[in-house]
Structure formats: C-alpha cells, structure tokens
C-alpha positions as CSV (number, residue, x, y, z in Angstrom):
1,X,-40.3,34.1,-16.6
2,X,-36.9,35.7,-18.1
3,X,-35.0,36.0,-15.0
4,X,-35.6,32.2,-14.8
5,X,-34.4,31.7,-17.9
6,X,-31.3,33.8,-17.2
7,X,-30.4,31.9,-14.5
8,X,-30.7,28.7,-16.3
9,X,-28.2,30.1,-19.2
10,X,-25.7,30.7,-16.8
11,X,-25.7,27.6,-15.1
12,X,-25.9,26.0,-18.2
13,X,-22.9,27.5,-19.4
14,X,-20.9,27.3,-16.0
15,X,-21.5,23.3,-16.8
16,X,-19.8,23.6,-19.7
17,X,-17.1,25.5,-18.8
18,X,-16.3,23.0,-15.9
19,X,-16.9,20.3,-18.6
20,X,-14.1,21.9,-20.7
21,X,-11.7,22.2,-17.7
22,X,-12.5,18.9,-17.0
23,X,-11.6,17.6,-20.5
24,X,-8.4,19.3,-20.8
25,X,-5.6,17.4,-21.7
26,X,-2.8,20.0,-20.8
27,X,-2.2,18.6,-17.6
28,X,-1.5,15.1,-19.1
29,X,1.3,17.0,-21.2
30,X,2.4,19.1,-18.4
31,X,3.5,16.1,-16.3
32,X,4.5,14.1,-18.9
33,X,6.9,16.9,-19.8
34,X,8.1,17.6,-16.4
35,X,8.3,13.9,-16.1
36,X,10.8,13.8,-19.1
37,X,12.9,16.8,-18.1
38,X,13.1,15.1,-14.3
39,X,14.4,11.9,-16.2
40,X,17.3,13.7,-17.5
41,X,18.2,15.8,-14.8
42,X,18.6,12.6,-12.1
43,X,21.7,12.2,-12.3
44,X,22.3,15.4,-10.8
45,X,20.9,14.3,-6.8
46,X,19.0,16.9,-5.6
47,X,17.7,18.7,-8.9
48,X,16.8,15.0,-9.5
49,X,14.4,15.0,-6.4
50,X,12.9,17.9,-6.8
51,X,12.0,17.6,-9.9
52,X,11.0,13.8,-9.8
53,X,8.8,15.0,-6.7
54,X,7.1,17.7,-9.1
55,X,6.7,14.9,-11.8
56,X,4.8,13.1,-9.6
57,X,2.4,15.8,-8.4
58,X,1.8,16.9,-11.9
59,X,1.0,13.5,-12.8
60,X,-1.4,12.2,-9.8
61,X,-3.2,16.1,-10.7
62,X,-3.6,14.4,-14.5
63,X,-4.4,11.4,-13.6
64,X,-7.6,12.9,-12.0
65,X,-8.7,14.0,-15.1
66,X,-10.2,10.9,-17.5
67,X,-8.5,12.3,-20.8
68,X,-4.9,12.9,-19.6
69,X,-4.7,10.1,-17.2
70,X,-2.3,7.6,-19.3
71,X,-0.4,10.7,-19.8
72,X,-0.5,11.2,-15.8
73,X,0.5,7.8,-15.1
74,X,3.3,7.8,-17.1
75,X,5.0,10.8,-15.1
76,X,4.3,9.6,-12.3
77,X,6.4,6.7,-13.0
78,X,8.9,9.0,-14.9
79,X,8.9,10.7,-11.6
80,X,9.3,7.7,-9.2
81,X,12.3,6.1,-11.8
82,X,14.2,9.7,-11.4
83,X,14.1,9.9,-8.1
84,X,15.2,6.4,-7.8
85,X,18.4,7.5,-9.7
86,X,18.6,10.4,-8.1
87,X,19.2,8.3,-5.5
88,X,21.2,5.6,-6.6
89,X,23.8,8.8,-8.1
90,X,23.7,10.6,-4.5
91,X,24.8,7.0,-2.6
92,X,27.1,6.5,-5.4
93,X,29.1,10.0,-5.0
94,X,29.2,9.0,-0.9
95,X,30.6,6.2,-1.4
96,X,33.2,7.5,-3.7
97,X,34.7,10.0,-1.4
C-alpha cells in the first residue's frame, strides 16, 4: 500500500513541476527582449537578420505557452519588422554604391 502511494507522490509532483514550466512567463520576456535588441540593431543588415530570425523563434516558443503568449506575439512581429529593415538598409547600401 506505501509503494503505491510513493508512486502516486511522484507523479503528483512531476505534474506540478510540468505545470510550473508550463506557466512560466520567462520566455514571453526572453523574446520580447531579443525582439527589442533586434529592433535596434536592423539597421546594421546582417546582425539585423539574425537577430530578427532569433526574435522570431523566441517568440513562436512563447507563444506556446498561454501566460507569455502576448509577450510572444509581440517579438515575433518585433522580429518580422527588423528583418524587414534589415532589408530595406541592405537594398539601400547596394543601391548606393
């Protein structure tokens, strides 16, 4: 009857760990912070890219999580809008030359 029980506590409290992973609204300010810093470094091309391609697979992580997925929506879009000038800045510096 006690190694039933056992076995029951620990699966009880492996719910509630996932439950608290699950709940975590780090992510949400991860991306949104990476979505930010991506924002201001698009003017420079490539640094622009890459980190406006991290933004948005920071944010579409978040956004699978119900608590931070505002948070996750909004760097993906941060994301998106940086690479965007990213590339607007790298067709601007061709056509200068």
């Amino acid at each position: 009857m006690s190694s039933d029980n056992t076995v029951a506590d620990r699966l009880l409290d492996d719910a509630r760990k996932k439950t608290a992973r699950q709940e975590n609204p780090s992510t949400g300010k991860v991306a949104l912070i990476v979505g930010v810093i991506a924002l201001l470094v698009s003017p420079v091309s490539i640094l622009g890219w890459i980190v406006g391609t991290a933004a948005v697979v920071t944010g579409a992580m978040a956004v699978k999580h119900p608590t931070a997925a505002k948070k996750g929506k909004i760097a993906i879009g941060l994301g998106v809008a940086a690479i965007l000038i990213g590339i607007f800045f790298f067709t601007l510096n061709i056509a200068m030359r």
